[in-house]
BALOBA-1460 file (C-alpha; in Angstrom, 3 decimals):
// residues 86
<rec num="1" residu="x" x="-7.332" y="-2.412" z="-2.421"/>
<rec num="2" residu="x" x="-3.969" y="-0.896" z="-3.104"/>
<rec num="3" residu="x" x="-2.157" y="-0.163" z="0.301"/>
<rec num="4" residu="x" x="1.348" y="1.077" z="-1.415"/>
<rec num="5" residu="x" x="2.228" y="2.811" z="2.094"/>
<rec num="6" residu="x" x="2.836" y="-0.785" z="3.572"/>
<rec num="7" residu="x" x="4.763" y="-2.471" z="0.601"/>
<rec num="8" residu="x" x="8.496" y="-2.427" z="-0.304"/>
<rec num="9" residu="x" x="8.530" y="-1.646" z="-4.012"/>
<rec num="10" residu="x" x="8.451" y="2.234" z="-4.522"/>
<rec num="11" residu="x" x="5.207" y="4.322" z="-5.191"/>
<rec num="12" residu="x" x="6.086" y="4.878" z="-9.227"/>
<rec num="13" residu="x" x="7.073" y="0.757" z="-9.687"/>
<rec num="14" residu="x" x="3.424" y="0.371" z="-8.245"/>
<rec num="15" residu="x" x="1.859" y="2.857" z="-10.292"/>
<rec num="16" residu="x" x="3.738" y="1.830" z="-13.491"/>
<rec num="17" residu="x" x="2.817" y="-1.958" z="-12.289"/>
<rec num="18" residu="x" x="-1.102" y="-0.257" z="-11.985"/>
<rec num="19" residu="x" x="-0.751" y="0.594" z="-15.786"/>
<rec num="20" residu="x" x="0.569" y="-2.189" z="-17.272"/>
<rec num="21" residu="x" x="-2.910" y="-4.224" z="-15.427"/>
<rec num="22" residu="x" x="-5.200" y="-1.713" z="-16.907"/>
<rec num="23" residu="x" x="-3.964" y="-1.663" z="-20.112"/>
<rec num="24" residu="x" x="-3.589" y="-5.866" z="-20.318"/>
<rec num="25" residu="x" x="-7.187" y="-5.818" z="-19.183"/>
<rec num="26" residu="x" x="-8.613" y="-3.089" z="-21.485"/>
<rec num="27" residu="x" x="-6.602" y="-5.064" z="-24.579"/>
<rec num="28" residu="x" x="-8.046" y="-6.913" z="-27.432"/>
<rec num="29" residu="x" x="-7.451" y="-10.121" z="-25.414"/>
<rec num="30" residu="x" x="-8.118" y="-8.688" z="-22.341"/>
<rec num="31" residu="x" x="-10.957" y="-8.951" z="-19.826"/>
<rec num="32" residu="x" x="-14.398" y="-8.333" z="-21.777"/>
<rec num="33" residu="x" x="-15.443" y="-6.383" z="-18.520"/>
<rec num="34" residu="x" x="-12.832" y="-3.805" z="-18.722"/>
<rec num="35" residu="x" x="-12.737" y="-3.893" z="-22.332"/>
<rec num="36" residu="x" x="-16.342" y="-2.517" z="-22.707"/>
<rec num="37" residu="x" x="-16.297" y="0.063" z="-20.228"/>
<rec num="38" residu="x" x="-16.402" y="3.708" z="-21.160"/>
<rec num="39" residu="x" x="-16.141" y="7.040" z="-19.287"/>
<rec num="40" residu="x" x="-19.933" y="7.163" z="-18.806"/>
<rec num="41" residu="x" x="-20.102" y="3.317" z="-17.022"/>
<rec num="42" residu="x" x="-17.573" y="3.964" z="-14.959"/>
<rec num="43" residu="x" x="-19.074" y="7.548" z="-13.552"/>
<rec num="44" residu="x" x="-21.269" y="6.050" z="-10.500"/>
<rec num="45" residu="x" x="-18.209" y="4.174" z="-9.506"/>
<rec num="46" residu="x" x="-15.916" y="7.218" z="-9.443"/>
<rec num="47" residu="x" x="-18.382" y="9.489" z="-7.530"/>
<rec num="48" residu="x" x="-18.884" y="6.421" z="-5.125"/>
<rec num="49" residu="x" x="-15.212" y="6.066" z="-4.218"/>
<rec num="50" residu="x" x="-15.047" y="9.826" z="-3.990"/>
<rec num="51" residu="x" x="-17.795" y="10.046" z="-1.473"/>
<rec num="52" residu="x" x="-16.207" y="7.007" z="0.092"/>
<rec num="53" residu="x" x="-13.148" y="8.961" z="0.691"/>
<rec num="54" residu="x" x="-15.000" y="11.879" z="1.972"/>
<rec num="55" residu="x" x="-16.686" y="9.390" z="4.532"/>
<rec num="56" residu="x" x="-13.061" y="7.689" z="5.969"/>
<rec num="57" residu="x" x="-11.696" y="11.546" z="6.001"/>
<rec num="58" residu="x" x="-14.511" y="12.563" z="8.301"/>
<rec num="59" residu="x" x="-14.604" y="9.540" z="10.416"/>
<rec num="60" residu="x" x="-10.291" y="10.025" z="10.499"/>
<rec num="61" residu="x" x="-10.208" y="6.336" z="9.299"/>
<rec num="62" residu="x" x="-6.598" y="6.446" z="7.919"/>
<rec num="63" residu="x" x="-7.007" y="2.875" z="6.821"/>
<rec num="64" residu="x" x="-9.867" y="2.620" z="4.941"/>
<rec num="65" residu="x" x="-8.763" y="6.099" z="3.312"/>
<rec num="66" residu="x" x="-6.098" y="4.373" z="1.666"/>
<rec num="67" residu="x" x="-8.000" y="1.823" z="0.295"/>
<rec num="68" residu="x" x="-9.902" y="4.110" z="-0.958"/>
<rec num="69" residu="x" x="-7.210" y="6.016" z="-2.289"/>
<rec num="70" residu="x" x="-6.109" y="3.210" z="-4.318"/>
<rec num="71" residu="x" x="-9.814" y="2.373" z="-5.381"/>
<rec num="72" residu="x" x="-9.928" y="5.792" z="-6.770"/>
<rec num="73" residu="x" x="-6.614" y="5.854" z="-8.698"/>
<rec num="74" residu="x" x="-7.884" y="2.650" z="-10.472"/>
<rec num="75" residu="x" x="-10.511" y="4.152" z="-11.777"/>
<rec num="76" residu="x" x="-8.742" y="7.175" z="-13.276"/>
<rec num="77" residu="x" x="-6.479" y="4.702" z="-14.727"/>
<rec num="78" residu="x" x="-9.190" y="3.495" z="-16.760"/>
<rec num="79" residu="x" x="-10.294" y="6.680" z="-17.123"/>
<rec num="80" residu="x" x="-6.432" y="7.398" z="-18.235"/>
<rec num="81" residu="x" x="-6.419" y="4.223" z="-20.547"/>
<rec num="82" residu="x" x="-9.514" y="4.540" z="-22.040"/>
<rec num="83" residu="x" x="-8.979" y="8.417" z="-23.158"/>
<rec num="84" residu="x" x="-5.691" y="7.436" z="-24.704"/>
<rec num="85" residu="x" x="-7.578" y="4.748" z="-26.559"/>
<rec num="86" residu="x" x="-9.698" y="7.433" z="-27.989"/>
């Protein structure tokens, strides 16, 4: 999803870029899907994308461990967003 490694803009203008998306979508006028999630619907996705991880370490798939690196830090984003909401 998010392959920061391969792009010219630095790691923090990404990740500040990252948090300016998650908060537009999770905003009154946002997304409805992002707006209603909560920590407990987005649970099975974040223990997915941490198995998925697990799974591109063990099979030394540099690649698709980024991707799922950046799959990952979306989610705690939300998670990140949604706590400060609360």
């Amino acid at each position: 999803m998010f392959d920061w490694f391969q792009m010219g803009q630095s790691t923090g203008g990404h990740f500040e870029k990252l948090c300016e998306i998650v908060a537009t979508l999770r905003a009154p006028d946002g997304c409805p899907w992002d707006r209603e999630q909560t920590h407990d619907s987005l649970l099975p996705a974040l223990i997915e994308e941490a198995y998925e991880i697990a799974g591109a370490v063990r099979a030394r798939d540099d690649a698709n461990f980024r991707e799922e690196l950046g799959d990952l830090l979306l989610l705690i984003v939300m998670h990140a967003e949604i706590a400060q909401e609360g």
